[in-house]
Every structure is written in structure tokens, then in C-alpha cells.
C-alpha positions, 0 to 999 in steps of 0.5 A: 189528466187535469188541466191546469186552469191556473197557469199564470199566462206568460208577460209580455215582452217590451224591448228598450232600444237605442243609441248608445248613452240615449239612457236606455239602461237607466230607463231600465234601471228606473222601471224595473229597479235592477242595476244593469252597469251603466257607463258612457261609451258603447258596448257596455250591455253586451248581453240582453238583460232583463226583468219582469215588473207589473203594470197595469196589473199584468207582468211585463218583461222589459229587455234592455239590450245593446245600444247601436246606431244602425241595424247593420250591425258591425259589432257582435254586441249590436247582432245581438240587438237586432236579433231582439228587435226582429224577435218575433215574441216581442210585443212592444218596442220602446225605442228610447230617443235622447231628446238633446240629440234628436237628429242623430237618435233618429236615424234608428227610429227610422229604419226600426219603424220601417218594420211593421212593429208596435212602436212607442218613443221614450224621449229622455234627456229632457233636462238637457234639452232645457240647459240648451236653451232648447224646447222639443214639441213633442206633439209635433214630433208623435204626429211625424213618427206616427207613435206616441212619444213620453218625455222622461229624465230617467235618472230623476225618475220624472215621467216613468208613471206616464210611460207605464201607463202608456206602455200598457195601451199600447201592450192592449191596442198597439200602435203599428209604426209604418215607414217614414223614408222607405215608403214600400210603394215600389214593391205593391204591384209585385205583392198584388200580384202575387196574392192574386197567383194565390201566395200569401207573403208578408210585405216585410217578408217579400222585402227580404226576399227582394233584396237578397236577388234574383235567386230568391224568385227563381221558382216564381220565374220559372212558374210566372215570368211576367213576374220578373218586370214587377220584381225589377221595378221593386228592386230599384225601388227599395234601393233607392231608398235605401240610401242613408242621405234620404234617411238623415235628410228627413231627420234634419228636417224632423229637428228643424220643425220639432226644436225651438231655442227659447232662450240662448245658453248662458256660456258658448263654452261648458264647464264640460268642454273647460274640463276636457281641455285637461282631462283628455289632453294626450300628456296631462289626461295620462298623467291624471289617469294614472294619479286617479288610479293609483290613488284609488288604489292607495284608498283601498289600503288606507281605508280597508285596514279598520276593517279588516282587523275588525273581521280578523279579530272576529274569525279569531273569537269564533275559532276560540269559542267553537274550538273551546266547545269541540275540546273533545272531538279533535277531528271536528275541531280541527274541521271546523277551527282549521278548515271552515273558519280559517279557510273562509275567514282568510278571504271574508277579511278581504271584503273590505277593500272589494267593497271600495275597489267597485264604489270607486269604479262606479263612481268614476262610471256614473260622473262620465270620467271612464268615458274620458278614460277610453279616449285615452287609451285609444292612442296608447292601444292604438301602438299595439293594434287595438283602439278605445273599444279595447277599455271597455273589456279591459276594465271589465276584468278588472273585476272579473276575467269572464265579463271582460272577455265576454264584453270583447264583442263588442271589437268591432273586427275578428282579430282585434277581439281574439287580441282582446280575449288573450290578453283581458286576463292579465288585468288584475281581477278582484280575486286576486286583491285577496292574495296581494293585500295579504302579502303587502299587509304582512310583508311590505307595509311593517318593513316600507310603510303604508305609501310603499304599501299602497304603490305596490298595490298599484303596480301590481294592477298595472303590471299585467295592463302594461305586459299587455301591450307588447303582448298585444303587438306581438299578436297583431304583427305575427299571428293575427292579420287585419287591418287597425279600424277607427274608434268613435266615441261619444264623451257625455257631460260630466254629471254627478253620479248617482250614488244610489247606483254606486251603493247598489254596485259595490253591494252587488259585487260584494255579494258575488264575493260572500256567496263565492266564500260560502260555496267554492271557497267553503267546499275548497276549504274542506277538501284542503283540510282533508287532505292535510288532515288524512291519513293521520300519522303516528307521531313520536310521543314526547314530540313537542305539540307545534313540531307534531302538528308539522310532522303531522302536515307533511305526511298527510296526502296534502303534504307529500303531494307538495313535497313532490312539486316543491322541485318545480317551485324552489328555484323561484323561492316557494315551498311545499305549502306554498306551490300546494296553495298555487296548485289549489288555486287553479280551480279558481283563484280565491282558494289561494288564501284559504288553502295557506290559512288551512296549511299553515294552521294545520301546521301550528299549535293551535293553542296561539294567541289571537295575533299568531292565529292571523294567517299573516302572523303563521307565515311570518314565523313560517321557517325554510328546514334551515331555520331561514324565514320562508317569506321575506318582502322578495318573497311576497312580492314574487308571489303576488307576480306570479299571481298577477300573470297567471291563468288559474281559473278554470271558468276563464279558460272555459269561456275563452275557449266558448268565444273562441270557439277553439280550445286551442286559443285557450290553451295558448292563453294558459301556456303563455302566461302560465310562462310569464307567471313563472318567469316572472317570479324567478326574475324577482327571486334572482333579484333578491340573490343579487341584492342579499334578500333571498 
């Protein structure tokens, strides 16, 4: 067998570790020009992330990996930081120091350098440094670390072709970091005498076993009691200086010699501190959130609207064209017009507003605002058990259900993870947008207008934060027991944020949303046409095309499987086409508008003007069997409930029950707020009896 001399040998790996806000991710960004989520508060990179670029000729992997302060991890998040700094094929860390608070980032440095590894210090925040007043003596401070240390601003990119290069000497001839506190003197004798007794340890290795006990040495005991004397003074040693006040002592007086004021800052009080005295006040901070939001939310429907008539006016051109050019094949038509380009049409015309929804949200991220917004939820949280750490998950489903469940590693308690779990999917993810700017454009704003229809978008996000909370209490009062524990957060200054970083997140998320259509949505889209295509039924001649095509709909495999659950859904005002398209979507969320646009083109004449092929102008003719609209504003807004609470996402409920590691919470999450869901839309349905619109 040949050998394969051209195996390209595998990169080496350069870990980037440190505090949360140190700029270790936007170091990770300037390097490898990937855009990992940048955010100010802790927790945000729950996974590792990583990229492999060339330096110096040869591949380098870089992984950016949670921020934590210490190596005793509490939080899942910071587990899984130091299981990368303990990796054993890591070839370089790169422990990133924020210069502007260099006393508090160096109590990392000094138990990571306590391991034996190759070290280098990336000193970022430079300019802060400067605005301080301040000045960091970086020759100084690499002869106390025993490393060398680069300074950089990362988000200005200064400094990075230093750093590279290096990151490269080092990767050829690193630079072991010894201890600076925890001197290993104390275990000498006992590792001596061991080499001597013939076995051959590691100091790092015997620390470990040190530190576990006794039990550890008990078949050296047995074999050399005279061990046990070094073993003890070993022992007392390494806990002595183990104590943290030996490790903060020797950081204050690292920051003591190595910064230097040359000259005193202009204003004793910051534009920062000025603004926090209103945006983080306990009424007027909530106040301004909630505005912030919903005019977010008033943007996205404003703005997105040029847009999206722009896409339907295009999907209903291509309609024309390819159904003029498929004239005489009626099957691959009727697949093409009422199956691939009105199923995927349907949710591509959303794109706009989830391309604004993330520009708003990373812009909030990179100017520091969101930081602000987790210290105001810690007391609203607080009520119910959870505290600020519970945003970060929150927010992150409000693009996605699976990373905000995932980032509930970040709780830094079993029980206030498992709260969080349960309930991230009742924030309103970006897959719900699609149904709700569909219900709103057709049935809220011609009848209320455009605030009204802007204020329901808004409350239809809020509704599920706000079912949360009592959700929330009742778990920590009567399911789950432990005790509520402090939230620390570090609020960075205010900045402006980096808008390349906000172009490149909302065109990723926009991304995800187009490959989303040309797959799941696409092979959904096809299934649902089938099934209301099939089998084809023998229609009366003389009967009148449109009444045809409904005839038609109803006996296909499609239709007589809505008419058998229609039962379950007409007590809260939908339909057969209505409950098939929930049902559809329980495979995932966004199959919803294309499984109405198929239905509800299926069961049309298609030879309507471009306005009634809309999808919305379908369900505003669409007629109950005694010539009663099917959907009226009650109607719209019963469904967008019922979307809004309810579990219809199969890759939710499987990633619930993988962090659970029980299917059984999974299974309560779908139940409960499959219940609100439905009680929710019958509430709305017996409201709109009561005031004459149903």
C-alpha cells in the first residue's frame, strides 16, 4: 500500500483564554475573520468556536473559548474552558489580559501559568488604558509573567501582525510559563524521592494526586512508608498556596509597579456613569427598555414593508412565467406554481424583517446597551427565582429556541438551568416572525393601521417573556428546589458599535433563513402539494374552475386529513386548512406559511391577478361553508397566540431533552405549553363571541 507523503500535517492549536469582556472573541474575530457573537456580559461563547488561518506559512487553529475568572469552574460554560485549557493537544495559549483592568485579569494568569504550558499574554484594551490617563509597561510587566505579552486593540485591529508573528516563535520555540504564586518547592523532596523509588511523575501530575489525599498514595505507602512524611509536608504546602489573598496580593503589586498615571483623566465622572444613572435606574431603565423594543419592533414593520411587496410582486412574476411555460403539463404546473414557488415564496418575503430584527440586535450588543439590559432584568427575574444570567438564553431565543437553551449553561445552578430550559421556548424565535407579519399585514394593519400594527407585533414578543415569569415561579416554588444565587455582571462603557460586525450578523442570520427555505422548507412544500394534490378526484364537469379546485383540495390525502381534525381546532375559530397547516408545522415552525400558501393556492383558481395570488389576498377571500370570512382580525390574532406559546419544533424538544438528559422534561415543556397555546386561542375566539367578531 502506497503511503500518502502528501498528508498535509494537522494545525497547531492556539487557545484564546480569559475573562469575560477582556476582548478575547474580538481578538478571535480580528485574527480569523469569523463572526463569533460578541456581547458584554458573561457566558456569551458557550461552546468552543473555532478557525484555522495561516501564519507563518503553516495552519494555525485558534479556539475561542468561554470567558471565566477562575479555573474552579462553577458554570457549565466555564467547564468547558478549562477542559481546553487542560487539552492536551493545545500547543499555545494565548491568555488575553484586558490592560485597563489589569489586577483583576491577572488572577487567571496566575493559576493558568501555574501549569506547565506554553503561555503568551495578549494585552488588549490599549486605548482604554490611554483614555485613563494611564500607561502599562509592558517590558516590566513580560519580565514579571515570564512570557511575552503584545499589546493590541482589537476591534481597531493595531498590534495583530505583531501578535502573529509572535504566536509563530512561540508555536517554534515556546515559552514555558512557571509559576508566579504556587512555587512547587514544597512537593521536591517527594518527587525526588520518588524518581529515586524508579516512578516516573510529572510535577503537575503529582500535584493532582497530592491534592486528592491520601487515598491517592496508598500503594506507595504501603510499599514505602517513609513516604508518607514528604507526602504531608507537600501537602501543607500546596494549600498554603493555594489561598487566593497569596494570588491577589501578588496581582496588586504587578499593577502597582507596571501602570504609571501620566496624566489625570479629564472628567472624574464619565459620559458612561452620566448615562447609567438613567438607563439602569430601576423605573426609568424598564421604561426605556420596554420603548427600545418596541420600537424595534415598530421599525421592522415600517421599514420591511417596500420590501416585501417588492419579493411578492417577484414570486408572483415567476408564477406567471413558469405557469405560461407549463401550460400543458397540468401536474408539473401545478408542483412548480402552487408547490415550490408558493411554498417558498410565502417565507422568502419575510427575509426582510429578519434581516432588521438581527441588525437591531447586534447593534444594541456592540454599543454595550444589552449589558445594561441583563442588569435590569436580574430584578425582574429575581421575583421568580432566576437572576440576570437568565437574559442571555432568553435573548438567544429570540432568534433561535436551540442556542438560547444551549447558552443555559451558562446558570451557574442545576435548577435555575432546568427553569431556563423550560421556558426559552416561549420567547418569540425568528421563525415565528414569518406567521405574525403575515397575520398582521393582512388582517390588523388595512383595519387599525400601522401603530396598531406595530404594537401587536410587539406584544406578541413580549407575550411569551411575560407568561414566562409566573412560569418560572411556579417551577422554583413547587417543582424544583435550590436556593436563588447572586448575579455579578461587569457593564463595559458604552461604545459604538462596530458596524461591520452588525452587517456581517444580520447577513449570517439571513443566511440560515434562505438555506432554511431552499431545504426544509423546499422538501416540506413539496410533501404538502402532494398531499393535496393526490389522489385526483373526478370532478362534476360544468363544475366552475375555482369550486373545482376546492372540491378538488378536500378529497385529497391532505384534505380528509383536515377534516378529521378540524373537530379538535373549530372550537378556537380555525378550519381544516388552517389546523392541517399547525399540524404541518410541528416538524418545524417555518413550514407554517408555506403549508397555507399551498393550501390556499391549491384551492384557487390560478388564473387570479397578481394582488389575489398574494397569499394574504387567498385568506382574505377564504369563506367558512356558510359564506362567513374564515379570518377576521380575532382570527389572526388567535393564531399568532397560539403560534406565539406553542412547541412546534422537533429540533427544540430533541435539544431539550440532550441538556436535560431526560426526555421526560422535554415532553412536560411540550405538553404545557402546547395547553397555554390552546387555551390561549380559545380565550381570544371567546372574546371575539363576546364582542360580535367571531
Amino acid at each position: 500500500m502506497k503511503s500518502n507523503s502528501w498528508t498535509k500535517a494537522a494545525p497547531k492549536r492556539v487557545a484564546l483564554v480569559g475573562n469575560p469582556n477582556a476582548g478575547k472573541t474580538t481578538l478571535f474575530n480580528s485574527l480569523t475573520g469569523s463572526r463569533q457573537k460578541i456581547a458584554n456580559y458573561p457566558g456569551v461563547t458557550v461552546e468552543q468556536v473555532s478557525a484555522v488561518i495561516e501564519i507563518d506559512g503553516a495552519d494555525t487553529e485558534f479556539v475561542d473559548v468561554p470567558g471565566l475568572y477562575s479555573l474552579d469552574a462553577v458554570s457549565e460554560d466555564e467547564a468547558v474552558a478549562v477542559s481546553v485549557i487542560h487539552d492536551k493537544t493545545i500547543d499555545l495559549i494565548v491568555c488575553v489580559i484586558d490592560g485597563s483592568n489589569l489586577e483583576r485579569n491577572l488572577f487567571i494568569y496566575t493559576q493558568i501559568c501555574a501549569l506547565g504550558k506554553p503561555m503568551m499574554v495578549a494585552l488588549t484594551m490599549a486605548d482604554r488604558v490611554e483614555d485613563k490617563g494611564q500607561k502599562v509597561d509592558v517590558a516590566k510587566l513580560s519580565k514579571y509573567l515570564g512570557v511575552p505579552v503584545v499589546p493590541i486593540v482589537g476591534h481597531k485591529e493595531k498590534g495583530l501582525a505583531t501578535l502573529k508573528a509572535a504566536v509563530a516563535e512561540q508555536l517554534k520555540n515556546p515559552t514555558v510559563a512557571g509559576p508566579v504564586v504556587d512555587r512547587t518547592d514544597s512537593i521536591l523532596p517527594l518527587k525526588d524521592r520518588l524518581t529515586r523509588m524508579g516512578y516516573d511523575i510529572s510535577t503537575e501530575e503529582l500535584k493532582e494526586k497530592i491534592l486528592a489525599g491520601e487515598p491517592a498514595f496508598e500503594h506507595y505507602f504501603d510499599e514505602f512508608p517513609e513516604l508518607r512524611p514528604d507526602f504531608l509536608l507537600a501537602k501543607e504546602g500546596l494549600e498554603r498556596i493555594l489561598d487566593p489573598s497569596a494570588r491577589y496580593a501578588w496581582t496588586a503589586k504587578v499593577q502597582k509597579d507596571v501602570v504609571s498615571t501620566i496624566k489625570k483623566p479629564k472628567k472624574a465622572v464619565t459620559l458612561t456613569d452620566k448615562i447609567d444613572l438613567i438607563l439602569t435606574h430601576r423605573v426609568f431603565g424598564l421604561m426605556i427598555f420596554v420603548g427600545i423594543m418596541y420600537l424595534v419592533f415598530q421599525s421592522i414593520y415600517t421599514f420591511a414593508t417596500p420590501l416585501m411587496d417588492l419579493i411578492t410582486n417577484g414570486f408572483a412574476a415567476l408564477g406567471d412565467k413558469l405557469g405560461a411555460s407549463l401550460e400543458g403539463v397540468p401536474i408539473l404546473k401545478s408542483l412548480v406554481v402552487d408547490g415550490i414557488v408558493a411554498g417558498i415564496g410565502s417565507v422568502m418575503v419575510f427575509l426582510p424583517q429578519i434581516l432588521i430584527l438581527f441588525f437591531f440586535i447586534a447593534m444594541l450588543e456592540g454599543t454595550g446597551y444589552l449589558a445594561r439590559a441583563a442588569f435590569l432584568m436580574d430584578r425582574l427575574l429575581g421575583w421568580c427565582g432566576l437572576n440576570g444570567r437568565a437574559f442571555i438564553p432568553l435573548l438567544s431565543s429570540f432568534a433561535c429556541a436551540i442556542p438560547g437553551i444551549m447558552a443555559a449553561r451558562v446558570m451557574p445552578d442545576a435548577k435555575s438551568r432546568l427553569a431556563t430550559i423550560l421556558v426559552a421556548p416561549l420567547m418569540s424565535c425568528s421563525a415565528r416572525l414569518p406567521v405574525y407579519m403575515l397575520m398582521i399585514g393582512a388582517f390588523i394593519e388595512p383595519k387599525f393601521g400601522p401603530f396598531w400594527a406595530g404594537f401587536t407585533l410587539f406584544a406578541m414578543h413580549m407575550l411569551g417573556f411575560l407568561l414566562a415569569i409566573p412560569v418560572v415561579y411556579f417551577l422554583n416554588r413547587k417543582m424544583l428546589k435550590g436556593k436563588r444565587l447572586a448575579f455579578l455582571l461587569e457593564l463595559p462603557p458604552y461604545q459604538m458599535p462596530k458596524w461591520k460586525d452588525v452587517f456581517i450578523a444580520m447577513v449570517t442570520r439571513g443566511k440560515v433563513f434562505v438555506s432554511t427555505a431552499g431545504t426544509t422548507i423546499l422538501v416540506m412544500s413539496v410533501i404538502i402539494w402532494a398531499a393535496g394534490y393526490f389522489p385526483r378526484y373526478n370532478v362534476p364537469a360544468g363544475t366552475p374552475e375555482a369550486q373545482a379546485a376546492e372540491i378538488q383540495l378536500e378529497h385529497s390525502v391532505l384534505g380528509r386529513f383536515g377534516k378529521g381534525i378540524e373537530p379538535v381546532f373549530k372550537p378556537v375559530g380555525f378550519d381544516w386548512r388552517i389546523s392541517t397547516a399547525i399540524l404541518s408545522a410541528f416538524p418545524a415552525r417555518e413550514t407554517v406559511v408555506p403549508s397555507l400558501g399551498i393550501l390556499f393556492s391549491l384551492g384557487k383558481d390560478n388564473g387570479d391577478s397578481h394582488f389575489d395570488q398574494s397569499l394574504s389576498g387567498k385568506m382574505t377571500e377564504a369563506k367558512w361553508p356558510d359564506g362567513k370570512p374564515l379570518f377576521t382580525p380575532w382570527t389572526a390574532v388567535g393564531l399568532m397566540v397560539f403560534f406565539a406559546l406553542c412547541a412546534q419544533c422537533l429540533s427544540t424538544l430533541a435539544t431539550v431533552k440532550r441538556e436535560t438528559n431526560s426526555s421526560k422534561w422535554a415532553w412536560f415543556m411540550f405538553a404545557y405549553m402546547t395547553a397555554f397555546a390552546y387555551i390561549g386561542a380559545l380565550i381570544v375566539h371567546l372574546l371575539a363571541k363576546l364582542f360580535g367578531g367571531a
